[in-house]
N, C-alpha and C positions, 0 to 999 in steps of 0.2 A: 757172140765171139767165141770161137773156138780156140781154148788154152792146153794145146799139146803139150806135154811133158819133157823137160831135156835133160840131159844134163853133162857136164865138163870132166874132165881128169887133169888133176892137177898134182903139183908133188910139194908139199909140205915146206915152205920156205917164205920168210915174209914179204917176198916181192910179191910172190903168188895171190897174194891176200888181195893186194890193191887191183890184179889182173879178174879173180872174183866180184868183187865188188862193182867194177864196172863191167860186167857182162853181164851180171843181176839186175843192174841200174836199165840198162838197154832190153834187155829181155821185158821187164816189168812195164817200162813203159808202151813196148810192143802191147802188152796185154792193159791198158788200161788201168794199173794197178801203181800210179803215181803217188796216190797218199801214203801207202803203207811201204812206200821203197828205201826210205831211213831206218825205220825199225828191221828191215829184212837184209841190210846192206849190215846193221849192226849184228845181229844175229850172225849171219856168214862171218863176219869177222871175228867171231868170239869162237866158233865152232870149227874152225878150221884155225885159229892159234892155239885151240886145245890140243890138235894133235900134233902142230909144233912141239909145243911145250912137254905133254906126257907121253904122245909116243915117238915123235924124234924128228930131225930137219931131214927132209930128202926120201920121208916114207911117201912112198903113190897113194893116192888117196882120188875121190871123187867127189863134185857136187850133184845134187837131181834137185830139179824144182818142180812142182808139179800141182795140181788145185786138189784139194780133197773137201769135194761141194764146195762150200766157200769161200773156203780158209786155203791161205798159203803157205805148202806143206814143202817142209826144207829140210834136206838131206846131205849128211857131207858122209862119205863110206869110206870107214878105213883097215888096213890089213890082222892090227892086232886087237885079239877079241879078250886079252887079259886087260888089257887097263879099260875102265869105265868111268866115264865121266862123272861129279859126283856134284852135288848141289850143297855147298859151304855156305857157313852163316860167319864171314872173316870178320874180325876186327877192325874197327878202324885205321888202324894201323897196316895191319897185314898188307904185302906188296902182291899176294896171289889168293887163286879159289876164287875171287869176283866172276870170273867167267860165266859160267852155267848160272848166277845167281841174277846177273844181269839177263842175262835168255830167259831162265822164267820168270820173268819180272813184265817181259815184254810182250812174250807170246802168251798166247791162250794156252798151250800145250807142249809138252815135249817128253820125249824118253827113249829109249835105245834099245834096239831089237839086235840082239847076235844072233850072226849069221855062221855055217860052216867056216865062211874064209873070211868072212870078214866083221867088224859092225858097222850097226848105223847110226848115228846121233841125228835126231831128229827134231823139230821146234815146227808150229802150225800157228798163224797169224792172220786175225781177223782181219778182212777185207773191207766190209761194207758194202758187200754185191750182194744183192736182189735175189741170186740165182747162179750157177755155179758160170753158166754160160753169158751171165747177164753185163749190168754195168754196174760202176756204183754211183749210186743217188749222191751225186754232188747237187749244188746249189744251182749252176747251170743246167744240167739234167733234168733238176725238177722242175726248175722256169718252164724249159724247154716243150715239157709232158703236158705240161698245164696248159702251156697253149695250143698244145696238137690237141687234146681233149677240146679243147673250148672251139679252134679253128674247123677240125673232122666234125664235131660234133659227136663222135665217139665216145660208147659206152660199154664195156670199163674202156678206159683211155689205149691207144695204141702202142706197144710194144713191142721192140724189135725181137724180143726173146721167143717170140707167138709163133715159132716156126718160121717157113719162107716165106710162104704167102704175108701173114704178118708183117715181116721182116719188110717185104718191098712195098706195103701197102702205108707202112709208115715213112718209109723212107722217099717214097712217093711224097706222100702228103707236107714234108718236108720242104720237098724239092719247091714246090705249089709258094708252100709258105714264103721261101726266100725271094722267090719269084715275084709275089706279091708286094714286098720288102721293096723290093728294089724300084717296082713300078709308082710306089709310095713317095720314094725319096726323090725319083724322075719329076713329076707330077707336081714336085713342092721345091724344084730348082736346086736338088740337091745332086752331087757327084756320085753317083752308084758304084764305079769302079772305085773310088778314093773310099768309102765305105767299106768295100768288098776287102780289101787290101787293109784298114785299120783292123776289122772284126778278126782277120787273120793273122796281123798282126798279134793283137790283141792272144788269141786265143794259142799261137804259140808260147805264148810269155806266161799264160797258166798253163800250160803240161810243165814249162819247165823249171816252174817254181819250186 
């Protein structure tokens, strides 16, 4: 899977937030990257009230989201290169400063690059992929591997990441697989399409867990 780089312009105001967050949510899912879509939905939220808050409602600003290998690298740019986000140890008490403490609490990384015009605040969050192009080994996934290794007979196991040829040679073998499935459940007076239709079922209702 190929994960292009984008990223949004938005202007500093807390409706903006909620319009972030859900175009994070959508994008992430595009990419495969459903586990790690709360922590990253958190993070944008905290990084983009920061410039609410220190550098002011209705400053232009930007978001980027982009892979760096296999970490999910998030970028919010903004105009004033005096104030810097700062990483507070607040009191219990304290109503502010949690921000940045919560981000690195969550990510693996982060820090802020100025720029001439502007800076960056930045945060990088573990994915769980294989590979920057790859997938992440969920539970499904691995089921999935184990039986294309065991059905191919494949040694190391088949992986879409293996280039194209790779790529259509497992997804081939997939096809074979389902095919199979289906002739199974025929064979044993079972409804193939009523299957077909739960599995998808089914497999919608975990993306959007």
């Amino acid at each position: 899977m190929t994960r292009k780089p984008w990223d949004l312009a938005f202007t500093a105001e807390p409706t903006e937030v909620a319009v972030l967050r859900r175009a994070l949510r959508l994008h992430l899912g595009i990419w495969g990257l459903h586990e790690v879509t709360d922590e990253a939905q958190l993070c944008v939220s905290e990084l983009a009230s920061n410039i609410i808050t220190h550098v002011g409602l209705g400053t232009p600003a930007t978001l980027a989201v982009s892979m760096n290998g296999v970490h999910l690298r998030i970028e919010v740019h903004d105009p004033d290169t005096r104030v810097l986000p700062t990483l507070l140890d607040p009191d219990l008490d304290s109503e502010g400063g949690r921000g940045m403490a919560l981000v690195d609490a969550i990510a693996a990384r982060w820090g802020v690059q100025l720029r001439l015009d502007r800076k960056v605040t930045w945060c990088e969050l573990a994915t769980g992929l294989t590979s920057p192009n790859g997938h992440v080994e969920g539970p499904g996934v691995q089921r999935a591997e184990a039986l294309l290794e065991f059905y191919a007979g494949a040694k190391p196991p088949l992986r879409p990441g293996a280039g194209k040829l790779g790529r259509a040679v497992a997804e081939e073998s997939v096809i074979t697989a389902i095919t199979d499935f289906l002739h199974w459940l025929r064979a044993h007076g079972c409804d193939a399409d009523e299957a077909l239709d739960r599995a998808q079922t089914r497999y919608d209702a975990q993306l959007n867990s």
